[in-house]
C-alpha atoms as an extended CHARMM CRD file, in Angstrom:
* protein
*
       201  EXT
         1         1  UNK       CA            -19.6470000000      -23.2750000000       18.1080000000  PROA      1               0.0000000000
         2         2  UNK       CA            -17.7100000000      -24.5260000000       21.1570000000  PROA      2               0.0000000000
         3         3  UNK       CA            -13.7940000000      -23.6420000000       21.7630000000  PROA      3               0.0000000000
         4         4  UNK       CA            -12.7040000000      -26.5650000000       19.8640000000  PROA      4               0.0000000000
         5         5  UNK       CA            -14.6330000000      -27.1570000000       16.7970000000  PROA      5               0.0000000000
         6         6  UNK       CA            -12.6870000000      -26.9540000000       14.3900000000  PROA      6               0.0000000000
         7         7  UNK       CA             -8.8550000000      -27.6770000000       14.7660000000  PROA      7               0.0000000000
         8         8  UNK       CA             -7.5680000000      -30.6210000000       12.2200000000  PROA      8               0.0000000000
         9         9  UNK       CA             -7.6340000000      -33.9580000000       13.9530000000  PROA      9               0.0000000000
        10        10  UNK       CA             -4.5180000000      -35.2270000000       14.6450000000  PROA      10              0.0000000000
        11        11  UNK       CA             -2.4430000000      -37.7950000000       12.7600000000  PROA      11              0.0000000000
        12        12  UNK       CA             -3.2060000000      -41.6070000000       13.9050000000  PROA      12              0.0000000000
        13        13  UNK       CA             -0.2990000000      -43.1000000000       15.9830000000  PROA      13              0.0000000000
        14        14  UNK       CA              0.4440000000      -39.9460000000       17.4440000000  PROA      14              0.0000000000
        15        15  UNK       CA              3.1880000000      -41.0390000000       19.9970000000  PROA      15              0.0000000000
        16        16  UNK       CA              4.4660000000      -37.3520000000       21.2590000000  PROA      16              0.0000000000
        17        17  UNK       CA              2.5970000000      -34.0090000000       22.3360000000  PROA      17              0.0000000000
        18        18  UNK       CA              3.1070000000      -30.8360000000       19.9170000000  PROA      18              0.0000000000
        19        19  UNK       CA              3.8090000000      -27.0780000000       21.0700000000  PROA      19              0.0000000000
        20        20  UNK       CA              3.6200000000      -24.4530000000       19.4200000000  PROA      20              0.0000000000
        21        21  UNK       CA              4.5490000000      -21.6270000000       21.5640000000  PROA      21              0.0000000000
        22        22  UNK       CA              2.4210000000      -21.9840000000       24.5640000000  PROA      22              0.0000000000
        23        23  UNK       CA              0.2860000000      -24.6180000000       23.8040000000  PROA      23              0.0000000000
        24        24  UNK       CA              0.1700000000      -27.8060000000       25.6930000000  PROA      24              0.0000000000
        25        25  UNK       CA             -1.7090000000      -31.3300000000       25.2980000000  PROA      25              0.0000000000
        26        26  UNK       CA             -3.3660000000      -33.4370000000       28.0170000000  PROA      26              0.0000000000
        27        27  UNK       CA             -4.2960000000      -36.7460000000       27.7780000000  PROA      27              0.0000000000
        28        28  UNK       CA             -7.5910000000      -37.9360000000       29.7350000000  PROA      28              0.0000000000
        29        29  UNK       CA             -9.5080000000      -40.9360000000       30.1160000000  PROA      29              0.0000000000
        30        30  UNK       CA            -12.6270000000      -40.7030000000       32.1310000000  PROA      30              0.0000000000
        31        31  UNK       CA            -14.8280000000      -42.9640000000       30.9120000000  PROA      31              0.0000000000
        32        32  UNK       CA            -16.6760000000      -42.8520000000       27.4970000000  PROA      32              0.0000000000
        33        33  UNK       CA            -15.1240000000      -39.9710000000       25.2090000000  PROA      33              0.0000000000
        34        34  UNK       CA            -18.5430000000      -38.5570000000       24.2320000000  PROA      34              0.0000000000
        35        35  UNK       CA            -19.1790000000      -36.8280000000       27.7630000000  PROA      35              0.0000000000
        36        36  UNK       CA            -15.5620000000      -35.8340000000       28.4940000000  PROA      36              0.0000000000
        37        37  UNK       CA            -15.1550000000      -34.1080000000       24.8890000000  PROA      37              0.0000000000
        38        38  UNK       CA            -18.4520000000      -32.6250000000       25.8880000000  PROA      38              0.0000000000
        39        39  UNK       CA            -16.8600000000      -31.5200000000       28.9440000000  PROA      39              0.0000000000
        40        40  UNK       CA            -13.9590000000      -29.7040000000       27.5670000000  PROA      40              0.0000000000
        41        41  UNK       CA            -14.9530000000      -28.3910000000       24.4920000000  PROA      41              0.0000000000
        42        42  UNK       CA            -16.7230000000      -25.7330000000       27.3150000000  PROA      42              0.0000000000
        43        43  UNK       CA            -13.6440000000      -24.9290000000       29.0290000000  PROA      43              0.0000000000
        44        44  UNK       CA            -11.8070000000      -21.6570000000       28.3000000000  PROA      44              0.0000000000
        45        45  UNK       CA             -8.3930000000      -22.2240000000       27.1640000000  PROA      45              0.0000000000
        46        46  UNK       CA             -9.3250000000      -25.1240000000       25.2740000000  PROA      46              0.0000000000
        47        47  UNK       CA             -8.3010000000      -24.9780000000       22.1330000000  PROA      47              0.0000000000
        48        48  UNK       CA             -9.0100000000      -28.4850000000       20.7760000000  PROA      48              0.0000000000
        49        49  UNK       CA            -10.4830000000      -31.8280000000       22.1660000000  PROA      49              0.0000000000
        50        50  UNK       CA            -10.1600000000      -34.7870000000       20.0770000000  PROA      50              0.0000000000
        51        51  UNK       CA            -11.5340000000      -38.4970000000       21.2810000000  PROA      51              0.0000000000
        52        52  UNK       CA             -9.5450000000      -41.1750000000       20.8940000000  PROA      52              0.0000000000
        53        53  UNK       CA             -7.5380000000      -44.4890000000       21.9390000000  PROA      53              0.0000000000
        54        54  UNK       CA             -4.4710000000      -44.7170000000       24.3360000000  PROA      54              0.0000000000
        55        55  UNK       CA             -2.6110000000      -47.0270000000       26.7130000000  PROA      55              0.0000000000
        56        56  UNK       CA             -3.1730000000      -49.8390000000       24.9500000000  PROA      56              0.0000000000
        57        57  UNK       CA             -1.0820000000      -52.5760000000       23.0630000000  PROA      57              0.0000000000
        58        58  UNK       CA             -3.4280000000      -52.8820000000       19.6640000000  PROA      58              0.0000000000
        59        59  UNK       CA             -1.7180000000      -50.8320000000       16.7360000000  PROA      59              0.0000000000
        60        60  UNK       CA             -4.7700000000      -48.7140000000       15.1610000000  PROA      60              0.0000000000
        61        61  UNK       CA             -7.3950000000      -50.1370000000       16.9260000000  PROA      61              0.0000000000
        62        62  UNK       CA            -11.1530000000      -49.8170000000       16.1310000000  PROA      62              0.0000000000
        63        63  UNK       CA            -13.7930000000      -48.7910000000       18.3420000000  PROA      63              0.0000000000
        64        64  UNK       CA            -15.5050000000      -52.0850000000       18.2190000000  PROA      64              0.0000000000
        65        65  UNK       CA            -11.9200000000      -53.6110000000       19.4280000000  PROA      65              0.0000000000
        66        66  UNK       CA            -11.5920000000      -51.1650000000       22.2700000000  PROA      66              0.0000000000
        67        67  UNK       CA            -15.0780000000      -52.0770000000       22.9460000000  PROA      67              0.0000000000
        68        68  UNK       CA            -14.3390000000      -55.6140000000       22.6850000000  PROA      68              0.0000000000
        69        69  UNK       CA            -11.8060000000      -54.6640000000       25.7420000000  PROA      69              0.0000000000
        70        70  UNK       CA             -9.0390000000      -57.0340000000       24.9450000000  PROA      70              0.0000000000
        71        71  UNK       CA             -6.5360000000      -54.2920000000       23.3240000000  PROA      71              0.0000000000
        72        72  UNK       CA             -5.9720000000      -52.3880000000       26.8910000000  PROA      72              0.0000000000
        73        73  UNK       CA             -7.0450000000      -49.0340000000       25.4690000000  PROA      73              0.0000000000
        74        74  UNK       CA             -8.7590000000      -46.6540000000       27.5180000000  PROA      74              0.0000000000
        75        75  UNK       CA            -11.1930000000      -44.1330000000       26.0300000000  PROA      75              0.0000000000
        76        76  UNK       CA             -9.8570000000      -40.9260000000       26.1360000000  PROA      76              0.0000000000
        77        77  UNK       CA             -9.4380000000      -37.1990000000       25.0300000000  PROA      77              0.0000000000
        78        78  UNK       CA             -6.5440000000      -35.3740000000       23.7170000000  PROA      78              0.0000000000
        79        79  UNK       CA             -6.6730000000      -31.8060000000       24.8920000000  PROA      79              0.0000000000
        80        80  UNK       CA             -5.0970000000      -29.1490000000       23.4600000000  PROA      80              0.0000000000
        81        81  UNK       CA             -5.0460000000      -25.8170000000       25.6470000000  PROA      81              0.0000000000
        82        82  UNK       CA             -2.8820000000      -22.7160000000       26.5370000000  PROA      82              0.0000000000
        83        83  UNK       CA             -1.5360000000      -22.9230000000       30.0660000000  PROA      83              0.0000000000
        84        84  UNK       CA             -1.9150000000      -18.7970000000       30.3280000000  PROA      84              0.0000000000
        85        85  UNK       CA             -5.6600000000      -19.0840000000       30.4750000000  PROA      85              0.0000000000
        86        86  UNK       CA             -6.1660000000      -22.5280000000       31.9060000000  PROA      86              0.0000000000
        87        87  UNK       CA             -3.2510000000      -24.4310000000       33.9450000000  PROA      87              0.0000000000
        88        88  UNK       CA             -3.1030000000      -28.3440000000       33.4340000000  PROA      88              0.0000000000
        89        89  UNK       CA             -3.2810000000      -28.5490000000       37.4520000000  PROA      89              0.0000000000
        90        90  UNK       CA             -6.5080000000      -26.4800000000       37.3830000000  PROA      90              0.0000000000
        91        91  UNK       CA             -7.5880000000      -29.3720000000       34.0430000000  PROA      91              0.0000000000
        92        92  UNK       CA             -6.9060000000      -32.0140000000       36.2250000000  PROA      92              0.0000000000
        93        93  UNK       CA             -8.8310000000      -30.2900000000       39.3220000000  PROA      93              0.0000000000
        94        94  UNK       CA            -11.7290000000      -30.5460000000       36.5100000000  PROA      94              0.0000000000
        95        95  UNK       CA            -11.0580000000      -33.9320000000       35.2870000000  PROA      95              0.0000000000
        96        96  UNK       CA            -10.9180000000      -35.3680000000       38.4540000000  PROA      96              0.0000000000
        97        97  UNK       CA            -14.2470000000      -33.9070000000       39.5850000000  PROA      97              0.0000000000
        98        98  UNK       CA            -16.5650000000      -34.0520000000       36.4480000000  PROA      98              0.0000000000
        99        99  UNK       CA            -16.1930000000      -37.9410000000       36.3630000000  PROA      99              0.0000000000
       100       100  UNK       CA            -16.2630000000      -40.3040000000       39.2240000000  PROA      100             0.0000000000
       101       101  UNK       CA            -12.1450000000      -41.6120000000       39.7290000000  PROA      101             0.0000000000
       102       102  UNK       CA            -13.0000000000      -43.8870000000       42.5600000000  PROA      102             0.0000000000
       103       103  UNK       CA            -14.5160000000      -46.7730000000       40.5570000000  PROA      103             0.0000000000
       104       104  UNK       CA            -12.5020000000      -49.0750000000       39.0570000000  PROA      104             0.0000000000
       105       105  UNK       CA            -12.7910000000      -49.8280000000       35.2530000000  PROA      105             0.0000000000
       106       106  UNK       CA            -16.1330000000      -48.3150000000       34.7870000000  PROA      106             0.0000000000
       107       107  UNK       CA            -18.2420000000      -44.9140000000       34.7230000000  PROA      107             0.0000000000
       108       108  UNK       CA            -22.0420000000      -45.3090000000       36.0760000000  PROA      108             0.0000000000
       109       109  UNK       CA            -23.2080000000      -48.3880000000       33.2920000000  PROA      109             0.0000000000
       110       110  UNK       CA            -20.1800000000      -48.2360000000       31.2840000000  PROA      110             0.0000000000
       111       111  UNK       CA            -18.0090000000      -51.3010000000       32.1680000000  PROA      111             0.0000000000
       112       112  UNK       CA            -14.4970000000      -52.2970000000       30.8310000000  PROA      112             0.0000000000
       113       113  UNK       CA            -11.3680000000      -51.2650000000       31.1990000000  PROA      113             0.0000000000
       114       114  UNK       CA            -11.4010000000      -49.1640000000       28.6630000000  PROA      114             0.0000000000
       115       115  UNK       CA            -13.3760000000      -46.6190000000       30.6950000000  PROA      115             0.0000000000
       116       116  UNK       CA            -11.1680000000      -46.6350000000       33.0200000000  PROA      116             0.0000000000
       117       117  UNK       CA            -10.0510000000      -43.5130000000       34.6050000000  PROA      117             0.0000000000
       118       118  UNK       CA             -6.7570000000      -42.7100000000       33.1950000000  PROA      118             0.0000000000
       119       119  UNK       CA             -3.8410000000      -39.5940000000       33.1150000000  PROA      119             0.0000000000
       120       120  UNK       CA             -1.1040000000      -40.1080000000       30.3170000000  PROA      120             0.0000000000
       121       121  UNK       CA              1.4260000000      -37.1190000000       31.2730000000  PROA      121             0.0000000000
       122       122  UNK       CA              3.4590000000      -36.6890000000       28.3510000000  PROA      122             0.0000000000
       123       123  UNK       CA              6.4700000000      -35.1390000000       30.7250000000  PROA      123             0.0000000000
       124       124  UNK       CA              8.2180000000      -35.3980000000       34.2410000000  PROA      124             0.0000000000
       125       125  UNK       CA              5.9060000000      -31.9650000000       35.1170000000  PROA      125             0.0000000000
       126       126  UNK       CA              2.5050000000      -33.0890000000       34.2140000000  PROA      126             0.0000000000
       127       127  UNK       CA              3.2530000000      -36.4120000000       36.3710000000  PROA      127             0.0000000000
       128       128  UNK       CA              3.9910000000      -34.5900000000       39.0360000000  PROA      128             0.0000000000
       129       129  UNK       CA              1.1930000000      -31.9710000000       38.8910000000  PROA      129             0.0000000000
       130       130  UNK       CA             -1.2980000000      -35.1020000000       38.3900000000  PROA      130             0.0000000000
       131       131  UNK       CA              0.2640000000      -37.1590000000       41.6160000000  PROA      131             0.0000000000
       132       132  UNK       CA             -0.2340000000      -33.7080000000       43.4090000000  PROA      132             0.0000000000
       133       133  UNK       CA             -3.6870000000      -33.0790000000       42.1300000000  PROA      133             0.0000000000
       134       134  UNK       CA             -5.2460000000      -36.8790000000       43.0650000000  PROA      134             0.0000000000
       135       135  UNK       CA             -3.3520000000      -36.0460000000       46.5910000000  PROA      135             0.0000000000
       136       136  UNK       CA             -5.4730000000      -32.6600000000       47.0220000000  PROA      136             0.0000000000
       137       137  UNK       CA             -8.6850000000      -34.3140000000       45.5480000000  PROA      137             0.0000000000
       138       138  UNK       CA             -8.7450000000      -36.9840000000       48.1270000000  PROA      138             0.0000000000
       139       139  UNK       CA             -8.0640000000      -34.1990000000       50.7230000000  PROA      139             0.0000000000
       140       140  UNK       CA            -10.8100000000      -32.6090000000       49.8970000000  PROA      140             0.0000000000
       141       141  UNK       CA            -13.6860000000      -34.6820000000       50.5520000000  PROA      141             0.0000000000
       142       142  UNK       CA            -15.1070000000      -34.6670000000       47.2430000000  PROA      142             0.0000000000
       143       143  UNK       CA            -15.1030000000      -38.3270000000       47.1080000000  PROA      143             0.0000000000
       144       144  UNK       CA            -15.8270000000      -40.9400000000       49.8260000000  PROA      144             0.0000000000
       145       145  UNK       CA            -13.7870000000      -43.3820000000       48.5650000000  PROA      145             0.0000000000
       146       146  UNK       CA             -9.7950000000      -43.9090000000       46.9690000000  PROA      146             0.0000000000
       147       147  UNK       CA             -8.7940000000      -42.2120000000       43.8830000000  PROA      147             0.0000000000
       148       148  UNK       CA             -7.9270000000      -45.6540000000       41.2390000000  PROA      148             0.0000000000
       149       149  UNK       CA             -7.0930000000      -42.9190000000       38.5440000000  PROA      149             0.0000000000
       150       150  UNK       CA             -4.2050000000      -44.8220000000       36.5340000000  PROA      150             0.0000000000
       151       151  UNK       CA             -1.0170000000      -42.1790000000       36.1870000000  PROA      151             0.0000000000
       152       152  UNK       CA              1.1310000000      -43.7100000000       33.3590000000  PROA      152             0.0000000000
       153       153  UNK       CA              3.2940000000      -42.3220000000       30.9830000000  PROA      153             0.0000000000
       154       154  UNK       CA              2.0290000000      -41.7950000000       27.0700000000  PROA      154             0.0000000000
       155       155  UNK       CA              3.1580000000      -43.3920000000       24.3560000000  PROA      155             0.0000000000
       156       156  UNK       CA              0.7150000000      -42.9020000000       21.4990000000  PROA      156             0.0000000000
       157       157  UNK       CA             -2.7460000000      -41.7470000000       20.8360000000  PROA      157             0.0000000000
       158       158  UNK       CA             -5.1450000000      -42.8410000000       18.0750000000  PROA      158             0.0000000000
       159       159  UNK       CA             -7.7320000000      -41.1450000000       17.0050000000  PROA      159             0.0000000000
       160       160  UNK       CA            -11.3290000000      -42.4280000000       17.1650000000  PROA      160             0.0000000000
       161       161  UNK       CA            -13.4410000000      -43.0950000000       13.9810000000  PROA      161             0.0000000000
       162       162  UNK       CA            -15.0000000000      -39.5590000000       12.4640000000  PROA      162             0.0000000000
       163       163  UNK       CA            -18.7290000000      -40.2390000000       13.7170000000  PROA      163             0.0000000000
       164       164  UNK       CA            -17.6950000000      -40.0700000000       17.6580000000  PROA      164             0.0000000000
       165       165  UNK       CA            -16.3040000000      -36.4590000000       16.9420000000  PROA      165             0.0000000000
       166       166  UNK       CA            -18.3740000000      -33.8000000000       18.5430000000  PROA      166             0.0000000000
       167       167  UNK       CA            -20.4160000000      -36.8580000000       18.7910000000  PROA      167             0.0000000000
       168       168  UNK       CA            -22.9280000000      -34.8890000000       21.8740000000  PROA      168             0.0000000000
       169       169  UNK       CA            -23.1690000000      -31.8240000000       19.4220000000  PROA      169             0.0000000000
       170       170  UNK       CA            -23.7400000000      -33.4850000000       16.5390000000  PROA      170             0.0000000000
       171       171  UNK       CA            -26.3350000000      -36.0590000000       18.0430000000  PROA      171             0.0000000000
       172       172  UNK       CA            -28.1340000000      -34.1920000000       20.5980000000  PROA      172             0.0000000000
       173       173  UNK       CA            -31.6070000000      -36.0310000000       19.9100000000  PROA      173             0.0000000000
       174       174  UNK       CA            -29.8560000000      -39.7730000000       20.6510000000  PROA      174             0.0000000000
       175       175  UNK       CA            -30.8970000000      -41.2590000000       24.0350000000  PROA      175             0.0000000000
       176       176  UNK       CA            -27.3450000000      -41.7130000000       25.3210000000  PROA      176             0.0000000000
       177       177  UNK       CA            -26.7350000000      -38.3530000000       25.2960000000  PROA      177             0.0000000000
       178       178  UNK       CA            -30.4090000000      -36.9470000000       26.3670000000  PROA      178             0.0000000000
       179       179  UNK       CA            -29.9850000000      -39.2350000000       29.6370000000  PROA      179             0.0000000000
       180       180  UNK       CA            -26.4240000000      -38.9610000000       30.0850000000  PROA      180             0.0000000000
       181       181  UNK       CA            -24.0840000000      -36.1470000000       28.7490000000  PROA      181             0.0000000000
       182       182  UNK       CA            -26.9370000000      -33.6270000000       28.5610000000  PROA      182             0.0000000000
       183       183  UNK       CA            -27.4610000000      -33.8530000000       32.4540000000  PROA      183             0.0000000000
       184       184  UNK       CA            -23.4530000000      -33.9750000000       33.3030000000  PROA      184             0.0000000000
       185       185  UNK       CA            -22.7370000000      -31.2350000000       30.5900000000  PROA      185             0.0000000000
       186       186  UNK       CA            -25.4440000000      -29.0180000000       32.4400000000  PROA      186             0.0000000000
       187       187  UNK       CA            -23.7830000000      -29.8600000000       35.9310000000  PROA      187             0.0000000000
       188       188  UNK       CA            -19.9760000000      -29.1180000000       35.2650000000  PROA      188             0.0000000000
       189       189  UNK       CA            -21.7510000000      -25.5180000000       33.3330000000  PROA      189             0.0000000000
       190       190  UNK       CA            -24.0160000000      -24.4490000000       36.8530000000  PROA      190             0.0000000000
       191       191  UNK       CA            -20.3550000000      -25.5690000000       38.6000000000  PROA      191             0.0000000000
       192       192  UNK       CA            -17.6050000000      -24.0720000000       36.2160000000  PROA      192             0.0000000000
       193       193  UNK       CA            -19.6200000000      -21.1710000000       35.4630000000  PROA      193             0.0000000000
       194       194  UNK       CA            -16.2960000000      -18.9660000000       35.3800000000  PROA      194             0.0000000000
       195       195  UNK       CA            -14.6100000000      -21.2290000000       33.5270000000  PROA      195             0.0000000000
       196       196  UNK       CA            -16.7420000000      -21.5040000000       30.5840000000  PROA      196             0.0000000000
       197       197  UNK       CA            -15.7490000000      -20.3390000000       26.4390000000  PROA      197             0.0000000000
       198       198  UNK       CA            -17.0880000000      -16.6980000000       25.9270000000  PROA      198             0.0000000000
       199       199  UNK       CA            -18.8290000000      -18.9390000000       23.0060000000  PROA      199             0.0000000000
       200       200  UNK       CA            -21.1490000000      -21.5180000000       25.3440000000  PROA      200             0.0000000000
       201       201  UNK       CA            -24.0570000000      -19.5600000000       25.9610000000  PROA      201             0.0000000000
């Protein structure tokens, strides 16, 4: 069982980020939401990771609409985590590196805009902390090229159909994810070793 297998899903249309207590939510896009729930189900501090729709202009959208790009929603993840184990600077330090940010509207062969790469800060503080984070990722070399990772505010997230959730753990025999999310899932474990759930083995 991964850190966040087993939290409700949240309610379509969700248009603001719940605490309780400590907990905060992120809102990613980084190309297709199998391999970035995949991602940060591992993390520590993680409590929840549900894929979804946001940015876009289409009430309750469908996958095959997103697909379809024409409702301007990118694929994302909303990720629920407690900022004592895991800070949403050091998420973003993550995000930024386990996908590639410098390409615009796409992720390897995944094409549209709704794969683009994509922050929706739900406060003043998490825009801020992402503007700073891009700034120190493009300091540090990791990338060759300009950071295109859209900042924007959120306004409301819908939550994808039941079959993509835990869609890598649940369908680990599918070719998608043997020749894609199994390798990158493998590569952000050997790097975030020390970051991993006491529960990924």
């Amino acid at each position: 069982m991964t850190a966040a297998s087993s939290p409700e899903r949240p309610p379509s249309g969700t248009t603001s980020a719940s605490t309780q207590g400590t907990i905060e939510v992120a809102t990613l896009g980084g190309g297709c939401f199998w391999c970035t729930e995949a991602v940060f189900s591992d993390l520590r501090g993680v409590t929840s990771v549900f894929p979804g729709y946001s940015g876009g202009r289409t009430p309750n959208p469908t996958y095959e609409q997103v697909c379809e790009g024409n409702t301007g929603h990118a694929e994302v993840v909303d990720v629920t985590f407690d900022p004592n184990v895991i800070s949403y600077h050091d998420l973003l330090s993550i995000f930024l590196s386990v996908h590639d940010p410098t390409t615009p509207n796409r992720q390897g062969n995944d094409v549209g805009t709704q794969y683009r790469s994509a922050i929706f800060f739900h406060n003043p503080s998490q825009e801020s902390t992402a503007r700073q984070v891009i700034g120190e990722v493009e300091r540090s070399g990791i990338w060759n090229r300009k950071i295109v990772t859209e900042v924007a505010p959120f306004t409301v997230f819908y939550p994808a159909e039941s079959y993509h959730r835990q869609y890598f753990r649940q369908n680990p025999e599918r070719a998608y994810c043997q020749a894609i999310i199994a390798p990158k899932v493998a590569k952000f474990r050997k790097h975030f070793a020390d970051r991993l759930s006491p529960s990924i083995s």
